[in-house]
VMD Tcl script that draws the C-alpha trace (Angstrom):
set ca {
  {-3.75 1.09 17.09}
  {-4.29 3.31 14.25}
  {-5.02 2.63 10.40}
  {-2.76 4.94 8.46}
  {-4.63 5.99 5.10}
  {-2.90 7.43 2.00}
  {-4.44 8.95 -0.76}
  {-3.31 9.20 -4.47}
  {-4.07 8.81 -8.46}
  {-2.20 6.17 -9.81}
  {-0.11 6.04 -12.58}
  {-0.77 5.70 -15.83}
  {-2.67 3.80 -17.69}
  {-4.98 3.49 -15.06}
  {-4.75 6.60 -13.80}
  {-7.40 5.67 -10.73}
  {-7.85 7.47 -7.44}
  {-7.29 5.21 -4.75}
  {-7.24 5.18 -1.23}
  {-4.25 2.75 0.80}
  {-5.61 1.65 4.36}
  {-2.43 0.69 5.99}
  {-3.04 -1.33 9.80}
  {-0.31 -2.61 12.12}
  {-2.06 -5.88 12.09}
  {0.23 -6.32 8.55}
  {-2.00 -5.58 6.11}
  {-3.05 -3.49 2.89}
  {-6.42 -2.71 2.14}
  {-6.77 -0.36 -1.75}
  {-10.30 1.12 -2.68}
  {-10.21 2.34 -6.13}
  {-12.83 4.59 -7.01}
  {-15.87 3.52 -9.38}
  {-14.77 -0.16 -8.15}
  {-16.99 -1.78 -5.36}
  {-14.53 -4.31 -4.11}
  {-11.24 -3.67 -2.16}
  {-7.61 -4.81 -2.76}
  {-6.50 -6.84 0.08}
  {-2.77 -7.94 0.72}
  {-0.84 -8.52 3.72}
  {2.80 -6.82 3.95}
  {4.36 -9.95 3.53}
  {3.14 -10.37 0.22}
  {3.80 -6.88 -1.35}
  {6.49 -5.88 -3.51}
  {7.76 -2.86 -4.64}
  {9.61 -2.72 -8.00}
  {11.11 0.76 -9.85}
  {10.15 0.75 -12.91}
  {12.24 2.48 -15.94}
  {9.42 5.42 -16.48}
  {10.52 6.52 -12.23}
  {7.04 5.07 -11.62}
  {6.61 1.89 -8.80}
  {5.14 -1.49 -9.26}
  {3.08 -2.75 -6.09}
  {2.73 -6.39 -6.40}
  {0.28 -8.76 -4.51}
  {1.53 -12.07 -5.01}
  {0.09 -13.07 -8.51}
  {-3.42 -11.26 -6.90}
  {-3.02 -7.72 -8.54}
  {-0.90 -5.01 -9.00}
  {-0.70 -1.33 -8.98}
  {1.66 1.10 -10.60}
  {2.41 4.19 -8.49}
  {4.41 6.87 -8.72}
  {7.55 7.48 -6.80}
  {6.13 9.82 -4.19}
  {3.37 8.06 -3.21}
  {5.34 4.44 -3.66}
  {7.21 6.36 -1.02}
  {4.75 7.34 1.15}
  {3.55 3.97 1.10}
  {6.18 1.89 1.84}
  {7.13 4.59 5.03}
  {3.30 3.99 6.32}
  {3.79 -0.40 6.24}
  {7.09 0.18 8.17}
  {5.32 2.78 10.58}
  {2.62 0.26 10.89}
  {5.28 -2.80 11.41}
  {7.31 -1.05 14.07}
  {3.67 0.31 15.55}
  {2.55 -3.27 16.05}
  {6.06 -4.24 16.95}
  {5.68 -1.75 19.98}
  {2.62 -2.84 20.87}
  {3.94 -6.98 21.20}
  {6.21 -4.98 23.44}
  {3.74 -3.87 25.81}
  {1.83 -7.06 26.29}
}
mol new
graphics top color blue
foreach p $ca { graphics top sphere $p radius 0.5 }
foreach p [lrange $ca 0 end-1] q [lrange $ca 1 end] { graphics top cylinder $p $q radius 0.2 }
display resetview
């Protein structure tokens, strides 16, 4: 089992590099940088929404949210289905 990990600057305003730890256990860990405490979700609670500038929203729930842009909202989302059909595999195997 691996931990996929993405890295990007959000979007504007906050315009924060961040790091996306993505497990096949179903969940979403973000470090933003200068903050000491990680963003935790699991992938049932995230939600991607375009917004009209072509960046993404990431929503946790009413916990936090992130905007990214389109690339890396991408690059996201492909990880958390990697990582579901990863653990998926592995439910297989037992």
């Amino acid at each position: 089992m691996y931990v996929h990990v993405h890295a990007c600057r959000l979007a504007m305003p906050q315009a924060t590099q961040s790091h996306f730890y993505i497990n096949p256990l179903g969940e979403l860990d973000v470090e933003l940088a200068g903050r000491h405490c990680r963003l935790h979700g699991r992938f049932g609670e995230l939600e991607f929404q375009p917004e009209p500038t072509g960046d993404w929203l990431l929503r946790c729930g009413q916990d936090w949210q992130l905007k990214l842009k389109s690339r890396d909202a991408r690059s996201v989302q492909c990880l958390i289905e990697q990582a579901r059909e990863e653990m998926e595999a592995l439910m297989r195997d037992l």
